[in-house]
C-alpha positions as CSV (number, residue, x, y, z in Angstrom):
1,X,0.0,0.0,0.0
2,X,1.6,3.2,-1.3
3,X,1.4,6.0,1.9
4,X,-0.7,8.8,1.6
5,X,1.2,11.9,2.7
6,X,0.0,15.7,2.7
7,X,-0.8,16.9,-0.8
8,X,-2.1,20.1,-2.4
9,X,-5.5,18.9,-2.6
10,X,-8.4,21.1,-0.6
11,X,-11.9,21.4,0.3
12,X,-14.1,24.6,1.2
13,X,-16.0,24.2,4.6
14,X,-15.3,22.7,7.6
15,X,-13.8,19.4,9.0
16,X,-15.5,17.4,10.7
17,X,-13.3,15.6,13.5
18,X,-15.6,14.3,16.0
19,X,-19.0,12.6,15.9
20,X,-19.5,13.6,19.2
21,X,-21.0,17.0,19.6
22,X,-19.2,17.9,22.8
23,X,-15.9,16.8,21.6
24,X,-16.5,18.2,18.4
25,X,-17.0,21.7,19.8
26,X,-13.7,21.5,21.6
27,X,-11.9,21.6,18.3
28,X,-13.2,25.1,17.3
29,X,-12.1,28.6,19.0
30,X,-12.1,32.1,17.9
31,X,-9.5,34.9,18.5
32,X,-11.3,36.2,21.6
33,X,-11.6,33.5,23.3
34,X,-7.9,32.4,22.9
35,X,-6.5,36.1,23.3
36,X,-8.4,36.3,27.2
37,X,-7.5,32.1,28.1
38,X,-4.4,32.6,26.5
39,X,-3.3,36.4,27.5
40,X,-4.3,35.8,31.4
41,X,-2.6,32.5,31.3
42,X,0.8,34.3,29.9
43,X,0.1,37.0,32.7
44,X,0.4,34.5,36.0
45,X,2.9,32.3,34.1
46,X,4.9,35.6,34.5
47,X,3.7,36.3,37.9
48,X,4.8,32.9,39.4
49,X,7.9,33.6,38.4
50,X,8.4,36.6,39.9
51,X,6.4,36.8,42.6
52,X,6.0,33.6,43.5
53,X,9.2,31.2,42.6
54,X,11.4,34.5,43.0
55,X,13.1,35.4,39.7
56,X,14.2,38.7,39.5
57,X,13.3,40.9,36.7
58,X,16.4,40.7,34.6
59,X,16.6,37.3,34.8
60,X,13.3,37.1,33.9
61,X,13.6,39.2,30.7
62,X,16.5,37.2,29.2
63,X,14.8,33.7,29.7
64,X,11.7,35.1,29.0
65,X,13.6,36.1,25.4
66,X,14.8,32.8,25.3
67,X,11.9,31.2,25.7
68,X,10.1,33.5,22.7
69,X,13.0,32.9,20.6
70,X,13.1,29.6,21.1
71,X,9.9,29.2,19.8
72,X,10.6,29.5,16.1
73,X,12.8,26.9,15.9
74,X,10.4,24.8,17.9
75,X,7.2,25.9,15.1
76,X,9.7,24.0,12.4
77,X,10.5,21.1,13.9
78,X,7.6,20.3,14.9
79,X,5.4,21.0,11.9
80,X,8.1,19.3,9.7
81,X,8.4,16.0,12.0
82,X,5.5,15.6,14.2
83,X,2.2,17.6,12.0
84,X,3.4,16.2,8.6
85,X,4.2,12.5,10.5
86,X,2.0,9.8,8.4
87,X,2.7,6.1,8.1
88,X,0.3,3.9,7.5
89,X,-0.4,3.0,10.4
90,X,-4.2,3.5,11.3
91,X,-3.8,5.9,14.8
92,X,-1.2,7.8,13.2
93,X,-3.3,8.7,10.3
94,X,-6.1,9.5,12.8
95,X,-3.4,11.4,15.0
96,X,-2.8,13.1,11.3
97,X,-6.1,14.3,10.8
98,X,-6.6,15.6,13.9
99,X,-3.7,17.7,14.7
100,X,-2.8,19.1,11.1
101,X,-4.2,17.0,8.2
102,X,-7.6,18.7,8.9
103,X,-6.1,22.0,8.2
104,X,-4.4,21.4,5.5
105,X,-7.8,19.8,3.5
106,X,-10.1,22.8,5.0
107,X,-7.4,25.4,5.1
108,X,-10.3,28.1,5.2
109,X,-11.8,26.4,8.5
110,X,-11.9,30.0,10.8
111,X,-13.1,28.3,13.8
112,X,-9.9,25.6,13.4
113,X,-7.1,27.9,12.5
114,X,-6.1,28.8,16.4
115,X,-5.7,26.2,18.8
116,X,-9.0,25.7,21.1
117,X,-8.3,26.6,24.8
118,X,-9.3,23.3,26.1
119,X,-6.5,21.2,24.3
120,X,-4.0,23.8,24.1
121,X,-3.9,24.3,27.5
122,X,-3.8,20.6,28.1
123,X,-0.7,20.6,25.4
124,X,0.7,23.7,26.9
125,X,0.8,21.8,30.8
126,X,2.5,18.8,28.5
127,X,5.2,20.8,27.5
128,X,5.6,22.8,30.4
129,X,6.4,19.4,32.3
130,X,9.0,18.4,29.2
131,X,10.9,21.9,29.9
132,X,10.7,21.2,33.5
133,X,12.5,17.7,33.5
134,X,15.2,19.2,31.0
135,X,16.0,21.6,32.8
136,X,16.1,19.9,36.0
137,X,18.3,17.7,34.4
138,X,21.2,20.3,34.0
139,X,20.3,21.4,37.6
140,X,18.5,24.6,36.5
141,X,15.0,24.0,36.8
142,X,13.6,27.2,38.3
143,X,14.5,28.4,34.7
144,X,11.2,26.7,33.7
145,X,9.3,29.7,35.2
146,X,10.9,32.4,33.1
147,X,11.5,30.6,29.9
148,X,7.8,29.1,28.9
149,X,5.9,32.0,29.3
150,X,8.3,33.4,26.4
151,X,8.0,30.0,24.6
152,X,3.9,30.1,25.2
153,X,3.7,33.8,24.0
154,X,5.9,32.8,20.6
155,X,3.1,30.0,20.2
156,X,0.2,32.7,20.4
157,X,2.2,35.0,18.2
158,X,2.8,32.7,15.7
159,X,-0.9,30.8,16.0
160,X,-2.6,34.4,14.9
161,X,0.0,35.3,12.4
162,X,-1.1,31.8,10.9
163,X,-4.5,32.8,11.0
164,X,-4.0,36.1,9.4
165,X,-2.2,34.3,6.6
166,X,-5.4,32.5,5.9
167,X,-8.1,35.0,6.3
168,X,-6.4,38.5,5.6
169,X,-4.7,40.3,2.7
170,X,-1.1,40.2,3.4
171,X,1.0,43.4,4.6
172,X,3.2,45.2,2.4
173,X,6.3,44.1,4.7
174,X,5.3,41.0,5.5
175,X,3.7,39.4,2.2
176,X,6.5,37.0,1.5
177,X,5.2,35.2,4.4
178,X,1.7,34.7,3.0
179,X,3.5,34.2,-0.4
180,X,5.8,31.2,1.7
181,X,3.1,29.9,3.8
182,X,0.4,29.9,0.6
183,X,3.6,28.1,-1.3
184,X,3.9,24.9,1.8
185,X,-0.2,24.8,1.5
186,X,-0.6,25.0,-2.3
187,X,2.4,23.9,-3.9
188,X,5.3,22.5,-1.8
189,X,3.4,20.3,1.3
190,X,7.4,18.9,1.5
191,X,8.5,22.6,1.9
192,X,8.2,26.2,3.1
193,X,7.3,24.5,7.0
194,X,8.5,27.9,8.6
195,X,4.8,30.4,9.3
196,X,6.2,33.4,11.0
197,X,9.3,33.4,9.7
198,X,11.5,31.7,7.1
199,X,14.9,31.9,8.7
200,X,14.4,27.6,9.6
201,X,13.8,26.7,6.2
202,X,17.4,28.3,4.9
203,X,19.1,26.7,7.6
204,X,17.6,23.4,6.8
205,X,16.9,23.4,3.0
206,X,13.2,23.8,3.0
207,X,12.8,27.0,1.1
208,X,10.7,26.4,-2.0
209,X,12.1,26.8,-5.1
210,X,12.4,30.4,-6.8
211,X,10.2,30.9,-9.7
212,X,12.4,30.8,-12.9
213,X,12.5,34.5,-14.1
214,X,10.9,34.8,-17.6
215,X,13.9,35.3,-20.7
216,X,13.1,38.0,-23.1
């Protein structure tokens, strides 16, 4: 059986992801929602560090930075290696769907281009844990406090860039990125896996091909 892998093909409307009603609205957000859920969440992340686990402000700003930084490498790897992962296996094509193979059929879905507060925070808690444990390995794991709200806040940044990409005409400055992004969706599934910025795919040779200039 030849493996199915993310392809240029699209649909208008929405997925559908769950049967379940309940489950099914968990899947779908808007930016309000995720701007208050998200923004206060950002706020007593930065809180507990200060006032709570005791970092002090400097320290705070440069992990902080880190963390936000830190992000856009993250946003690569993991849509390269973990949102366009597809075997076929059957719970990894489900796993598929779900997480990034929706989006890419219905890339017009408003309600599904942020990530719903229910699962993100449940995802945000997961990786929160991950830092934690690598940090403590290297004996440094108050870090945690300063560095994920940075990391969470690249997330949000990037998760409304993304959905400006795919619901608003693109900025003077910043239309190569709807030109790159429109490219991965439309053209190059295997390429272009960078959203808010394109500084990954140089590094690791993602970047779509130029288009061939036109001789006279």
């Amino acid at each position: 059986m030849k493996q199915q892998r993310v392809t240029t093909d699209f649909s208008t409307g929405q997925a559908q992801i769950f049967k379940n009603p309940f489950l099914e609205s968990l899947t779908k957000t808007n930016p309000i929602s995720n701007i208050i859920v998200y923004g206060v969440t950002v706020l007593l992340l930065a809180y507990l560090a200060i006032g709570v686990v005791g970092l002090s402000v400097l320290s705070f700003v440069i992990l902080f930075c880190t963390g936000f930084v830190s992000w856009t490498l993250a946003e690569y790897l993991l849509h390269r290696y973990l949102f366009h992962w597809y075997n076929d296996w059957k719970w990894t094509q489900r796993f598929h769907f779900i997480m990034h193979g929706s989006h890419h059929e219905f890339p017009k879905d408003k309600e599904r281009l942020l990530m719903p507060p229910v699962p993100g925070l449940i995802l945000a808690s997961l990786l929160f844990c991950v830092f934690y444990i690598l940090f403590w390995v290297f004996g440094f794991s108050i870090y945690t406090f300063g560095f994920f709200p940075g990391f969470f806040l690249g997330y949000l940044m990037y998760s409304f860039v993304h959905r400006a990409i795919h619901v608003k005409r693109p900025p003077k400055r910043f239309k190569y990125l709807w030109h790159h992004h429109n490219l991965h969706h439309y053209q190059y599934p295997d390429k272009a896996y960078g959203v808010s910025n394109t500084f990954w795919d140089k590094v690791f040779g993602t970047m779509p091909p130029k288009p061939k200039r036109k001789q006279v």
